[in-house]
VOKOL-736893 format. One record per residue: z, y negated, x of N, C-alpha, C in turn. Coordinates in steps of 0.001 Angstrom, whole numbers, plus 500000, padded with zeros to 6 digits. Layout:
N
ZYXZYXZYX
...
//
This chain:
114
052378628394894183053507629025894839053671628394896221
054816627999896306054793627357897944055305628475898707
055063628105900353055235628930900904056638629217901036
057735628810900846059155629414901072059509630485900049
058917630581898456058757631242897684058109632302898105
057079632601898370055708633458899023056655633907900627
057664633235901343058257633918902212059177634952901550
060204633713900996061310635025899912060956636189899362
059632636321898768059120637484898128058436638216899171
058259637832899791057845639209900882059050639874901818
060050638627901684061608639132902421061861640367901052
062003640265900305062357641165899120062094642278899469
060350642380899125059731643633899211060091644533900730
059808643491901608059991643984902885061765644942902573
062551643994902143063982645084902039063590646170901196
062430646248900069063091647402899365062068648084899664
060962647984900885060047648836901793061173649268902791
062116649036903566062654649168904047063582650629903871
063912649862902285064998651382901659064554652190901293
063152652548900621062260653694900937062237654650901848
061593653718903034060966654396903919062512655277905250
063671654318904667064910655224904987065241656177904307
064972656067902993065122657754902122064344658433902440
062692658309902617062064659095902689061644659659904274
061715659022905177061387659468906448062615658638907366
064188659492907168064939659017907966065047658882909274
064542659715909654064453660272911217063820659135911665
062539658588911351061900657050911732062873656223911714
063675655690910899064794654758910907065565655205911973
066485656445911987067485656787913084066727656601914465
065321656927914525064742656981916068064728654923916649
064398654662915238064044652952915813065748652358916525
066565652814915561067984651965915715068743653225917010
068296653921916956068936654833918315070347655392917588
070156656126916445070835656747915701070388657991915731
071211659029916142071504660645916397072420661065916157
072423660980914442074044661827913974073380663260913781
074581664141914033074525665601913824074720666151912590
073632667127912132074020667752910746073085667099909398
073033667537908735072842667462907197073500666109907093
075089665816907193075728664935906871075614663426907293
074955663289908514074153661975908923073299661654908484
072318662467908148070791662389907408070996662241906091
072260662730905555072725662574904336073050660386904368
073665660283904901074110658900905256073126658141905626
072235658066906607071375657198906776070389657329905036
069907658281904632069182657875903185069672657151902247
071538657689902390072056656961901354072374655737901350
072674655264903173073276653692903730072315652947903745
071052653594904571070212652247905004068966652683903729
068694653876902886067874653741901973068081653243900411
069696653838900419070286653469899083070331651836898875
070931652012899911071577649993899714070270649121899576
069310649450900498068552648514900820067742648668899663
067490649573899275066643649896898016066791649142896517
068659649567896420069136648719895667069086647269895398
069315646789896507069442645433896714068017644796896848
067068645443897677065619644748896940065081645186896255
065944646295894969065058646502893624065477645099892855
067157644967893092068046644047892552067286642741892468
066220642135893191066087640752894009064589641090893101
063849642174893163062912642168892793062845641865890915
063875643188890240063853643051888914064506641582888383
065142640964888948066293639296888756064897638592889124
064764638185890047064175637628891002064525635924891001
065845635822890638066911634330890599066884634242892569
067067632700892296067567631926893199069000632825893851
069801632843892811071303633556893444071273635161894155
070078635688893458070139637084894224069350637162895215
068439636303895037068056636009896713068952635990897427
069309635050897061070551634115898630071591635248898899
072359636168897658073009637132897854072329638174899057
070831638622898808070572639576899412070476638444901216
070068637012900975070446636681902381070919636841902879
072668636800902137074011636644902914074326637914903727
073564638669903069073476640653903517073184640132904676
071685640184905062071279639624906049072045639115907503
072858637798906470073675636820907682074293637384908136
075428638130906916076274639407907690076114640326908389
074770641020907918074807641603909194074671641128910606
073750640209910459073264639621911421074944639097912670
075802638303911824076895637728912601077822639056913467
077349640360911999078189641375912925077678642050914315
076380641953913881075696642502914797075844641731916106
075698640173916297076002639862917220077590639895918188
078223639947916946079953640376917589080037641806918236
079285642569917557079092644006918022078517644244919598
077421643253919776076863643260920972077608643022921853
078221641887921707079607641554922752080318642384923141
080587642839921625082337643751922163081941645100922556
080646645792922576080324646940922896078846646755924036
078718645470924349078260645002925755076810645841925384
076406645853924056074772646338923840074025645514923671
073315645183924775072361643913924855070501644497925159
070549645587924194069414646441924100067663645139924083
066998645319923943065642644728923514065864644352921816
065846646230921423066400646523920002067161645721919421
068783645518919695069058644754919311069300643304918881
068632642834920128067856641258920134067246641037919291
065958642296918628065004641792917566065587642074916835
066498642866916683067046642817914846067977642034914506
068828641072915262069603640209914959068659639138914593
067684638487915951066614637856915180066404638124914107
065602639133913674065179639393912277066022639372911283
067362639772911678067671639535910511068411638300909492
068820637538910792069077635747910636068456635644910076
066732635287910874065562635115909871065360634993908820
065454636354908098065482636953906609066805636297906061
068038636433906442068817635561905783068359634282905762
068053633501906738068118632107906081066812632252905549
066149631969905399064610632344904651065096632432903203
066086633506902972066723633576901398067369632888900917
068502632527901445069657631452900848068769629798900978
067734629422901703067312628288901257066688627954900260
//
């Protein structure tokens, strides 16, 4: 196994550790990203946004485990990543936080799509 393989598969798991640990202990997710929605109905959303999707998408990468659904779950990644940096701009949030997760999440995109 070379190591870009042995990276990709731990990018995987890492996403669908990710969407877990947002279904199951949201409040950890909302505290890291500085998310404080009110109600049932946020907590409802963060399990379903950042646990559903992510869950999905690295069960998706895990059960396939193709070249193309990698790179798909990259492009997640890139996207977020490009929005996130437009976001910073236009809403002038130049947190710590958000520094490492744009890092990270470039990262993880290109890591996949190569």
């Amino acid at each position: 196994m070379t190591l870009l393989v042995w990276l990709q598969q731990f990018v995987v798991w890492f996403t669908a550790f990710i969407g877990v640990a947002s279904f199951i202990v949201p409040r950890t997710i909302q505290n890291f990203v500085d998310l404080h929605p009110d109600g049932a109905r946020g907590m409802t959303e963060t399990r379903a946004v950042f646990g559903g999707v992510m869950m999905g998408l690295g069960g998706a990468a895990l059960l396939f485990g193709t070249h193309e659904v990698y790179m798909m779950l990259g492009f997640m990644y890139l996207g977020t990543a490009i929005a996130r940096l437009v976001a910073m701009v236009v809403d002038r949030s130049f947190s710590q936080n958000n520094f490492f997760s744009l890092f990270l999440e470039a990262l993880l995109g290109i890591i996949l799509v190569l």
